[in-house]
C-alpha positions as a Markdown table, in Angstrom:
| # | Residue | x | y | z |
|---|---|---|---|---|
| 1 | Unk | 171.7 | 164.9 | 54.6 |
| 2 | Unk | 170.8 | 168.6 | 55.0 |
| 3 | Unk | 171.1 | 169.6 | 51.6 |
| 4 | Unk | 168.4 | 166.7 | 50.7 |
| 5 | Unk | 166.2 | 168.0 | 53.1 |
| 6 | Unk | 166.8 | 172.0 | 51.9 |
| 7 | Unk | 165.8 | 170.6 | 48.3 |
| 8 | Unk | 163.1 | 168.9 | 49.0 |
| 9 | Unk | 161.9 | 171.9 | 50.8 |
| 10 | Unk | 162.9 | 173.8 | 47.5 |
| 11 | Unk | 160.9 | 171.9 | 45.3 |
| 12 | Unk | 158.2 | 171.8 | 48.1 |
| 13 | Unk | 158.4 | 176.1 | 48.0 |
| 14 | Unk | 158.0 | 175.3 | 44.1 |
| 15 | Unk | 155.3 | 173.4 | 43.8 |
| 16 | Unk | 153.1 | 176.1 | 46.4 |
| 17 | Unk | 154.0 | 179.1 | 43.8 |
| 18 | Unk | 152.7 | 176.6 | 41.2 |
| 19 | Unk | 149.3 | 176.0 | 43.4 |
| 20 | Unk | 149.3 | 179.8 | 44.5 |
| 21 | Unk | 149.1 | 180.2 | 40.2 |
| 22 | Unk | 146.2 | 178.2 | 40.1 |
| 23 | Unk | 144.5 | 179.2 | 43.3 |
| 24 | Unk | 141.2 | 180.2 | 41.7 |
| 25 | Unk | 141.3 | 177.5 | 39.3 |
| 26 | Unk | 143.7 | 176.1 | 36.4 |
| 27 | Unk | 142.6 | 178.5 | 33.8 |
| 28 | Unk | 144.7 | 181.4 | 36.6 |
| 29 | Unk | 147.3 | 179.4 | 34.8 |
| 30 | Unk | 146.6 | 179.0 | 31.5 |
| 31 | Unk | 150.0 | 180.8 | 30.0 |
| 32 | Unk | 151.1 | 177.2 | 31.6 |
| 33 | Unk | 149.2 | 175.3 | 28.4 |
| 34 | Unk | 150.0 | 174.9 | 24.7 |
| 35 | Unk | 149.3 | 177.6 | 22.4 |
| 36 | Unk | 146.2 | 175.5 | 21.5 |
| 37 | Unk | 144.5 | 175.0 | 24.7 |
| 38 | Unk | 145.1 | 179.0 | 25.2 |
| 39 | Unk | 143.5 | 179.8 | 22.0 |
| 40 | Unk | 140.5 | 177.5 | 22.9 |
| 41 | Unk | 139.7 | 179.1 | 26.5 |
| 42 | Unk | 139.9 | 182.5 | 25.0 |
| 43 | Unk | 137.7 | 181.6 | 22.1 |
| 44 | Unk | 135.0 | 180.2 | 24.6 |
| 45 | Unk | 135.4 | 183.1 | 27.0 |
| 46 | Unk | 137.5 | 181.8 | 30.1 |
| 47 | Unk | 138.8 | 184.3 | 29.9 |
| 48 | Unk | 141.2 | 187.0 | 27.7 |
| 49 | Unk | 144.2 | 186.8 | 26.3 |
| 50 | Unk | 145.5 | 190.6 | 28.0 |
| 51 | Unk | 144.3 | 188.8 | 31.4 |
| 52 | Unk | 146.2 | 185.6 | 30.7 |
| 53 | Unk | 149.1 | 187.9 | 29.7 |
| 54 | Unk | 148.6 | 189.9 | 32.8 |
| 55 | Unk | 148.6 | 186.9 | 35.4 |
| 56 | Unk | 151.7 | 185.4 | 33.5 |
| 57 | Unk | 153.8 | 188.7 | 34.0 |
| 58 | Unk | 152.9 | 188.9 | 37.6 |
| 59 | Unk | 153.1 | 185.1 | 38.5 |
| 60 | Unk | 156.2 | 184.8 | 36.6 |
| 61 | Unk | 157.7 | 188.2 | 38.4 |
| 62 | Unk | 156.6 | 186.9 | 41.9 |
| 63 | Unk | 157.5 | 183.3 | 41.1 |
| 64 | Unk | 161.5 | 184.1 | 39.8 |
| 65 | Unk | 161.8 | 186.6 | 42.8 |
| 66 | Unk | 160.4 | 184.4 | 45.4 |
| 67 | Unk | 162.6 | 181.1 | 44.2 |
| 68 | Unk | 165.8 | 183.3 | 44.1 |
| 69 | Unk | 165.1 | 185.0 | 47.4 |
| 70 | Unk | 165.1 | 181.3 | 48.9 |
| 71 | Unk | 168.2 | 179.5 | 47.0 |
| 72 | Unk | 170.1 | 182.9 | 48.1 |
| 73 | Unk | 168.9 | 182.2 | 51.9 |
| 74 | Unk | 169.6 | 178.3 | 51.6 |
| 75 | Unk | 173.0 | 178.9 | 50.0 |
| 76 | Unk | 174.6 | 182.0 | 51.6 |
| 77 | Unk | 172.3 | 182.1 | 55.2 |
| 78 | Unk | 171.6 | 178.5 | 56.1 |
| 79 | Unk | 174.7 | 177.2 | 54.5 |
| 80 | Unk | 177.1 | 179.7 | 55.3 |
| 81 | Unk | 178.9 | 179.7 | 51.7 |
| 82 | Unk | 180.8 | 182.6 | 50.8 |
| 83 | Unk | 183.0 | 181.5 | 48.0 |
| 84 | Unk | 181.5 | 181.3 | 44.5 |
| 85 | Unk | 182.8 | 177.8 | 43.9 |
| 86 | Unk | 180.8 | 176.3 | 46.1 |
| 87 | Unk | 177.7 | 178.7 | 45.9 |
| 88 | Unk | 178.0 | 178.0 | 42.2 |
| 89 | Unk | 177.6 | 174.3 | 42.6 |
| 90 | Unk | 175.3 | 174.5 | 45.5 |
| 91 | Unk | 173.1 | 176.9 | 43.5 |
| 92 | Unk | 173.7 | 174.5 | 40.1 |
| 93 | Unk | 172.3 | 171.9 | 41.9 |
| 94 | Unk | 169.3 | 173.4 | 43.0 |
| 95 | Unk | 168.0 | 174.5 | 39.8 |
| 96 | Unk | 168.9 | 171.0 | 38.3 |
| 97 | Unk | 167.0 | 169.3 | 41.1 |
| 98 | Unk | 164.4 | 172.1 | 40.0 |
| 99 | Unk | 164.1 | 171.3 | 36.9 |
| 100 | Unk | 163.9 | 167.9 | 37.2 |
| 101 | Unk | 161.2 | 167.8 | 39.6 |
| 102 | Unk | 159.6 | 170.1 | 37.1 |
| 103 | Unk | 159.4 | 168.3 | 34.2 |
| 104 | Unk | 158.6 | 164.6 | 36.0 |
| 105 | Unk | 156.7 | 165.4 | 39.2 |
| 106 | Unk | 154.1 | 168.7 | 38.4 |
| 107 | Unk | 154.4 | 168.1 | 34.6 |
| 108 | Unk | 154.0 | 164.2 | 34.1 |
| 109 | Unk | 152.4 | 163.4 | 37.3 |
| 110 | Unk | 150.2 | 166.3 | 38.6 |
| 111 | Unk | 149.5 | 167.9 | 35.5 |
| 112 | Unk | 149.3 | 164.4 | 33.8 |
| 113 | Unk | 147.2 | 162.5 | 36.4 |
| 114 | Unk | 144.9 | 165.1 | 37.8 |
| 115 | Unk | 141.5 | 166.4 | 36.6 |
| 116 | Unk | 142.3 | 169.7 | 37.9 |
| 117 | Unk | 144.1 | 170.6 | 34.9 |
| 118 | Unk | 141.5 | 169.3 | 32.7 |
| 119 | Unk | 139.5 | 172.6 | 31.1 |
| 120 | Unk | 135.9 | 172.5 | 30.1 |
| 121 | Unk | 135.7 | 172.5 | 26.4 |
| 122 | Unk | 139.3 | 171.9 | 25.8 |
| 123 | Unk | 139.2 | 168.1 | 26.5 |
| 124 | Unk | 140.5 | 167.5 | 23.0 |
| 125 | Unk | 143.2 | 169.1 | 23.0 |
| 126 | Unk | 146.3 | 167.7 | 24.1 |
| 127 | Unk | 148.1 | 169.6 | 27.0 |
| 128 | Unk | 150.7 | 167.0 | 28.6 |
| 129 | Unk | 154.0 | 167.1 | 27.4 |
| 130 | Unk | 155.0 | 164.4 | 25.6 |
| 131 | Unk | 158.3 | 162.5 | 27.2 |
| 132 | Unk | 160.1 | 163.6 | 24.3 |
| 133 | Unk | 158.8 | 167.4 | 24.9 |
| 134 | Unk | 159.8 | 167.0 | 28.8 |
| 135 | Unk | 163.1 | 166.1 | 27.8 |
| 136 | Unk | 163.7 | 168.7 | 25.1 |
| 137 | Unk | 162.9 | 171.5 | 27.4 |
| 138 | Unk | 164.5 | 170.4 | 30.5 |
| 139 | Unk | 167.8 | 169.8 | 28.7 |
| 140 | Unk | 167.5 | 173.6 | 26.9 |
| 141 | Unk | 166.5 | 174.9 | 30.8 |
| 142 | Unk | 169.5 | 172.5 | 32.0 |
| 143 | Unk | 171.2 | 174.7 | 29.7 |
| 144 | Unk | 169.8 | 178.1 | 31.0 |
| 145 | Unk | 171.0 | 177.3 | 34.4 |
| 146 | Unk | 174.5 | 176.6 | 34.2 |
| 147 | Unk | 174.4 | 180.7 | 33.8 |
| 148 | Unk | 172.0 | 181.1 | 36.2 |
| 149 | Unk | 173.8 | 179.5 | 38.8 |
| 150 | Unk | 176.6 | 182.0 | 38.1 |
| 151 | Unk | 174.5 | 184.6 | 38.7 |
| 152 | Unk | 173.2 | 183.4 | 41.8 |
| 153 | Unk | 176.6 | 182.5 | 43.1 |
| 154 | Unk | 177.5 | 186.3 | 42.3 |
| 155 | Unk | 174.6 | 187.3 | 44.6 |
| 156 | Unk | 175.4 | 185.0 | 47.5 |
| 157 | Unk | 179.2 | 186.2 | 47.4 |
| 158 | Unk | 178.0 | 189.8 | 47.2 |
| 159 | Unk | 175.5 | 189.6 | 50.0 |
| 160 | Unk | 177.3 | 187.1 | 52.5 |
């Protein structure tokens, strides 16, 4: 039971970096669009693409070291794991759950359901993934973590 609860605060911690992106409106997150919606917003003057650039490399710094600070802290501090079996698997998990919630809940839902991330001027332009496109990049990221889990098991074992 308290592993559901520690992911659910997980994805909870996730989806505030995501609304910490956005916090002065969703072009702060435009590197989160397709290539097409980006070229649009630049083209009308949102805003630039070294800016867009800018707030990706910062968001995406804060955002990685943030998340890992707090699967580190669930794994080896609130669960006490200190082998890298179980920290692997604990930490695998995670980042599945992760990436799930990623794809269906702020992807399909939020993203797909909410006029937030509607842009003026780019209403055209398709920015919801597809199912097919969901799929396709949470199996490659499904992928991806299998070695990131290592790497954050190898940080839990060193540190606890």
């Amino acid at each position: 039971m308290i592993i559901l609860i520690q992911m659910v605060l997980f994805c909870l911690l996730f989806t505030a970096m995501v609304m910490y992106a956005v916090r002065g409106g969703a072009i702060d997150g435009l590197y989160f669009y397709p290539k097409a919606v980006q070229e649009r917003a630049i083209d009308i003057g949102f805003i630039t693409k070294e800016t867009m650039q800018k707030k990706r490399k910062v968001f995406m710094t804060e955002f990685y070291i943030v998340m890992l600070t707090a699967l580190v802290l669930i794994i080896g501090l609130w669960n006490r794991v200190s082998d890298f079996k179980t920290a692997y698997l604990q930490a695998l998990l995670f980042l599945e759950v992760m990436n799930i919630y990623d794809g269906i809940v702020i992807d399909k839902i939020w993203v797909g359901h909410s006029r937030f991330w509607i842009l003026p001027g780019c209403e055209d332009i398709p920015f919801v993934q597809t199912w097919g496109q969901v799929l396709k990049k949470r199996s490659l990221l499904a992928m991806i973590w299998i070695a990131g889990a290592a790497i954050v098991a190898g940080i839990v074992v060193f540190l606890f």
